[in-house]
N, CA, C and O of each residue as an XYZ file, in Angstrom:
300
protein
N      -3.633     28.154     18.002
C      -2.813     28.464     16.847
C      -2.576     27.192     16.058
O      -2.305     26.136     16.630
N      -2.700     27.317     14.470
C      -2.799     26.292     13.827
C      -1.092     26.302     13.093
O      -0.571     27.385     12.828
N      -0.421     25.099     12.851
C       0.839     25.376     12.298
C       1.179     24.316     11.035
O       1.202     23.102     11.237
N       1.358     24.714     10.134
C       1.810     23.960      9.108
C       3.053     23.299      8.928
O       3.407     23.694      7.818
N       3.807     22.635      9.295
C       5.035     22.234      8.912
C       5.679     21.361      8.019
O       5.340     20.179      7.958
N       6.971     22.036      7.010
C       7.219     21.497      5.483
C       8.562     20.473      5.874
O       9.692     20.674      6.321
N       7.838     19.362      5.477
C       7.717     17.788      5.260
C       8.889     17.110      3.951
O       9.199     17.764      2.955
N       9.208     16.237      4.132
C       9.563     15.933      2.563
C       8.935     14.373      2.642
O       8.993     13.686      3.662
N       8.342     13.955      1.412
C       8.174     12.634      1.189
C       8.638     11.515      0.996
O       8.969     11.311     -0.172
N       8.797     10.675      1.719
C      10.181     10.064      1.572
C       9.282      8.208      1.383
O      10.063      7.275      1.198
N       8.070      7.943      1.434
C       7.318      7.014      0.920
C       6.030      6.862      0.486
O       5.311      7.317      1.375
N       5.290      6.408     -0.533
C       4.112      6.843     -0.646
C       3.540      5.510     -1.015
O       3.980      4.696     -1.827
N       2.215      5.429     -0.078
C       1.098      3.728     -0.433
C      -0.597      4.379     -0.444
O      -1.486      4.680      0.353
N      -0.347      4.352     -1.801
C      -2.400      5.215     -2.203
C      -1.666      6.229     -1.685
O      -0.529      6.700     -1.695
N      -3.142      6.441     -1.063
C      -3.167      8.666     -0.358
C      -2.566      8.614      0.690
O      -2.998      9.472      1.459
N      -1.603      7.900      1.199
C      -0.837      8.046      2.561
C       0.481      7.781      1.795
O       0.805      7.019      0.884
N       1.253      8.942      2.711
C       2.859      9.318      2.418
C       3.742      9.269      3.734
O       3.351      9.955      4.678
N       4.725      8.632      3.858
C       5.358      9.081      5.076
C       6.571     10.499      4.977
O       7.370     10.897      4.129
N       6.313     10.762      5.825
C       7.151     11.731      5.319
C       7.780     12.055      6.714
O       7.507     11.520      7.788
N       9.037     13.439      6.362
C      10.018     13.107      7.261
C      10.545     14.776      7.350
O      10.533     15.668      6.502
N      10.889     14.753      8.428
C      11.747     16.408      9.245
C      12.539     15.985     10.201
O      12.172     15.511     11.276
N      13.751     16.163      9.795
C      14.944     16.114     10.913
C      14.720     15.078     11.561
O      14.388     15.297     12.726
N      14.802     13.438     11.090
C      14.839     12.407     10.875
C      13.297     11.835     12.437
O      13.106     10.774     13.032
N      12.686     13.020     12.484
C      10.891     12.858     12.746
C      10.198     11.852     11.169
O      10.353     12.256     10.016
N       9.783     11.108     11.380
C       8.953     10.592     10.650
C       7.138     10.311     11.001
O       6.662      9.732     11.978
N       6.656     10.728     10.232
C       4.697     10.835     10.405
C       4.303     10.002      9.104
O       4.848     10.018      8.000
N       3.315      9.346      9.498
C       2.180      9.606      8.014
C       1.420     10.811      7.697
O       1.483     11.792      8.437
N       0.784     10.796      6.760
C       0.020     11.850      6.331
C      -0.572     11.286      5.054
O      -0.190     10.391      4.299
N      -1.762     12.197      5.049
C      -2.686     12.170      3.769
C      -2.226     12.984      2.529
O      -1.428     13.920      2.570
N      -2.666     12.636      1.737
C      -1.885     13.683      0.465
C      -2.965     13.587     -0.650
O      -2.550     13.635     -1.807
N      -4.086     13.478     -0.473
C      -5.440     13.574     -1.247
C      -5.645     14.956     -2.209
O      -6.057     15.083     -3.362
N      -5.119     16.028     -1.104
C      -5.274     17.123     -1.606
C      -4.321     17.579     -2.671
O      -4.578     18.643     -3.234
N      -3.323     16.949     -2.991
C      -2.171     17.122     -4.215
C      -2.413     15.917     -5.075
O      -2.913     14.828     -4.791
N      -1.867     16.453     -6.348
C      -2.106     16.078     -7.534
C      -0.803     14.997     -7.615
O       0.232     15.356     -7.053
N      -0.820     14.012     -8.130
C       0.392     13.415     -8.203
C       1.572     13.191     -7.520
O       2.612     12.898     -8.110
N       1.464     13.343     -5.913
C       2.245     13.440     -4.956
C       3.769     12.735     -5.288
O       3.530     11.689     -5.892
N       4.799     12.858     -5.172
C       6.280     11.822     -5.622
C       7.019     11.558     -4.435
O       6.494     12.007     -3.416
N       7.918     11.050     -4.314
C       8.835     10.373     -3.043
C       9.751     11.383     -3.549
O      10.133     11.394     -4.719
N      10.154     12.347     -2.554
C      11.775     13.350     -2.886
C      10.596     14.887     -2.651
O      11.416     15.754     -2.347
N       9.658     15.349     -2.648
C       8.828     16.320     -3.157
C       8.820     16.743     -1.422
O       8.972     15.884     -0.553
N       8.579     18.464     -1.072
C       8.430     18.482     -0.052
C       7.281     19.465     -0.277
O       7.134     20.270     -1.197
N       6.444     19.194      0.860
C       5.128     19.304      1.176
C       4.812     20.138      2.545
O       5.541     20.062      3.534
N       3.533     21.012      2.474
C       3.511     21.287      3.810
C       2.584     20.447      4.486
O       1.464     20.417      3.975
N       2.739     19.848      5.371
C       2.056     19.606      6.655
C       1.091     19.853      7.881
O       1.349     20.081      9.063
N      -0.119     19.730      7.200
C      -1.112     20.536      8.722
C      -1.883     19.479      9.091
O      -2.231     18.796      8.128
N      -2.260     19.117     10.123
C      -3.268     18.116     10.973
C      -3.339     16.858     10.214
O      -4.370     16.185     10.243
N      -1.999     16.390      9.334
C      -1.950     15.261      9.141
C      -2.474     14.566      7.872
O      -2.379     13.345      7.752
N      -2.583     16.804      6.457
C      -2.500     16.253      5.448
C      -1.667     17.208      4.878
O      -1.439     18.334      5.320
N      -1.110     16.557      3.602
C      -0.711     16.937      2.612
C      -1.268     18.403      2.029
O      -2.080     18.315      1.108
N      -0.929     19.648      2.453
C      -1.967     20.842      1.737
C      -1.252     21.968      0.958
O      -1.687     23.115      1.059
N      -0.162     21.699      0.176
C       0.554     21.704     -0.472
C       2.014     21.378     -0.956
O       2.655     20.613     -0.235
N       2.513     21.784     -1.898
C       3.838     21.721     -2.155
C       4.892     22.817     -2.080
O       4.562     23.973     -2.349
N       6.382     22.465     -1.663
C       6.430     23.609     -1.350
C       8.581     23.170     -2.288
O       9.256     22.161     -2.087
N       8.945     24.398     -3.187
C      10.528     23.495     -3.709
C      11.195     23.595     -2.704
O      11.051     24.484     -1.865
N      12.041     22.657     -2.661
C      13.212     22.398     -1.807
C      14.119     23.635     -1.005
O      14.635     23.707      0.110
N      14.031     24.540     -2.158
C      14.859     26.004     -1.455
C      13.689     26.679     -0.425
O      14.150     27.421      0.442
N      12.765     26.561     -0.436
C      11.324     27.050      0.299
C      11.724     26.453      1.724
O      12.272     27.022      2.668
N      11.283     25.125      1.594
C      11.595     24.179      2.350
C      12.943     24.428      3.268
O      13.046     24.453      4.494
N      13.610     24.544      2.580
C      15.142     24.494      3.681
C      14.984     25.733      4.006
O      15.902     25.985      4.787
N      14.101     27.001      3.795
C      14.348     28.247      4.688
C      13.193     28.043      5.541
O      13.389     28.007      6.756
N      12.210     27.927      5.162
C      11.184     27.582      6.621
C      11.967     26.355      7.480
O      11.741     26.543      8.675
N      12.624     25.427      7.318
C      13.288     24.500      7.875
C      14.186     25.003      9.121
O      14.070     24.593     10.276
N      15.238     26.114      8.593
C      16.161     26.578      8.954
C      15.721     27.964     10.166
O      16.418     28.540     11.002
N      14.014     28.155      9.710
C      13.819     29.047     11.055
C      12.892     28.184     11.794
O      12.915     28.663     12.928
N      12.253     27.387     11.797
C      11.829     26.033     12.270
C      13.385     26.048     13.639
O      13.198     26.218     14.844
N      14.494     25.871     13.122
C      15.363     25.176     13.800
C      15.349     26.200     15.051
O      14.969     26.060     16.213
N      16.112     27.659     14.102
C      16.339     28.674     15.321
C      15.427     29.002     16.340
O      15.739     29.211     17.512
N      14.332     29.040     15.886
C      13.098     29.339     17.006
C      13.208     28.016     17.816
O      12.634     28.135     18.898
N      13.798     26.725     17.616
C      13.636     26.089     18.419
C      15.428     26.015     19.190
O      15.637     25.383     20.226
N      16.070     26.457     18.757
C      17.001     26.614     19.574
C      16.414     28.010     20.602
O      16.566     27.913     21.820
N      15.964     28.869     20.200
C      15.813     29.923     20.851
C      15.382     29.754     22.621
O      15.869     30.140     23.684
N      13.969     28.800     22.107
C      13.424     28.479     22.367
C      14.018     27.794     23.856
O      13.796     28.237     24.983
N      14.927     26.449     23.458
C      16.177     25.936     24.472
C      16.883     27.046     25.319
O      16.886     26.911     26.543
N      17.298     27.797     24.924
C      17.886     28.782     25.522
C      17.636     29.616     26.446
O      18.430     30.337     27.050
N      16.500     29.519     26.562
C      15.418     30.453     27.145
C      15.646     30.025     28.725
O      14.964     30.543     29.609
C-alpha cells in the first residue's frame, strides 16, 4: 500500500523543500510543482512533492491522520 501524506513547506533550496507534520521534519523533492513557496502545503509520496493541497484540506486529512493513529494506540 502506497500512502501520500500532506506536508507543509516550511524551507525551500532549488527542488528540495523541507517540510514538516507534527513537528516530523523530511526533505523532499518538489520538481513536480510549479513554483513551490515556504507556508504552502503539499502532498507527500516517496519523497516528492506531487501536489498541492489548501490549508483547510490539509488540516482535515491531518486531523484523520491523527485519529487513526490514536486508534491505532488504543488497540
Amino acid at each position: 500500500m502506497c500512502l501520500a501524506v500532506p506536508m507543509k513547506i516550511v524551507e525551500l533550496k532549488g527542488d528540495t523543500a523541507l517540510v514538516e507534520r507534527d513537528g516530523i521534519r523530511r526533505t523532499a523533492r518538489v520538481n513536480f510543482l510549479k513554483d513551490p513557496k515556504p507556508g504552502e502545503y503539499v502532498m507527500i509520496h516517496a519523497g516528492f512533492a506531487i501536489e498541492r493541497l489548501t490549508e483547510e484540506q490539509a488540516e482535515e486529512d491531518l486531523a484523520a491522520f491523527r485519529e487513526l493513529q490514536q486508534a491505532i494506540a488504543g488497540l
